[in-house]
N, C-alpha and C positions, 0 to 999 in steps of 0.2 A: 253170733255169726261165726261158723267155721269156716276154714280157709278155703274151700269151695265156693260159698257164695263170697268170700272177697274177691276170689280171683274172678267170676262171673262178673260182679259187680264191677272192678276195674276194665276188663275185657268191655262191656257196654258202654263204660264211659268214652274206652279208645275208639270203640266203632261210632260214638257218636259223634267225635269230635271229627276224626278221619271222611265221616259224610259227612259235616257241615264245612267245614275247611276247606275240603276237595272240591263241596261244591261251589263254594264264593270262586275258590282260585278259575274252578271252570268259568263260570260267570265270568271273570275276569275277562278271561280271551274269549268267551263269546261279546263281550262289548268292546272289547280293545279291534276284534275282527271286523264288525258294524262299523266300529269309526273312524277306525285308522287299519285298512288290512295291509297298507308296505311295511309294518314295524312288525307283523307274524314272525316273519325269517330273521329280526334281532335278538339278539343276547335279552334275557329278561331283565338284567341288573350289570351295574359296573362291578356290583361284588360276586355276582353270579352269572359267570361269564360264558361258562361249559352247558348251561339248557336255552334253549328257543323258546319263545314266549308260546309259538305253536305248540310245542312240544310237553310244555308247562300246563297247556288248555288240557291235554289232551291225558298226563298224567293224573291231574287233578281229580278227572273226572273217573276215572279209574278208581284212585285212593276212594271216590264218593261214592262207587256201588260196593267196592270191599268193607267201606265203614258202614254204608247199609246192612249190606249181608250178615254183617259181623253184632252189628246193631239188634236188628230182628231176631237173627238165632236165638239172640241169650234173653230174649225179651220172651220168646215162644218157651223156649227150655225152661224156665224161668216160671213159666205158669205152671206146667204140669207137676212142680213138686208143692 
């Protein structure tokens, strides 16, 4: 293995972790939203005091199509050699 396909190889691991990650966290606030929507505009954590649990939904899900993207690319690049 040359260090092209390590670094591909590492690259797909991050996108895939970044879409499954992203996506529980999104999950998260979409059930925290269902069941509880007045804690949306709280602090996510005591130790994590500076993001919104909305605002946490909504990164999440972001990180979860940049880990797709990133996911697929090297998966697609990745056949044609």
């Amino acid at each position: 293995m040359n260090k092209d396909d390590a670094r591909v190889t590492v690259l797909r691991v991050v996108g895939e972790a970044l879409f499954l990650y992203g996506l529980l966290g999104w999950a998260y606030g979409v059930v925290v939203q269902i069941t509880n929507p007045d804690v949306l505009s709280m602090e996510l954590s005591h130790l994590i005091t500076w993001i919104r649990v909305d605002t946490f939904a909504v990164l999440s899900f972001i990180l979860s199509i940049i880990g797709f993207f990133i996911w697929r690319l090297t998966r697609e690049t990745g056949r044609q050699h």
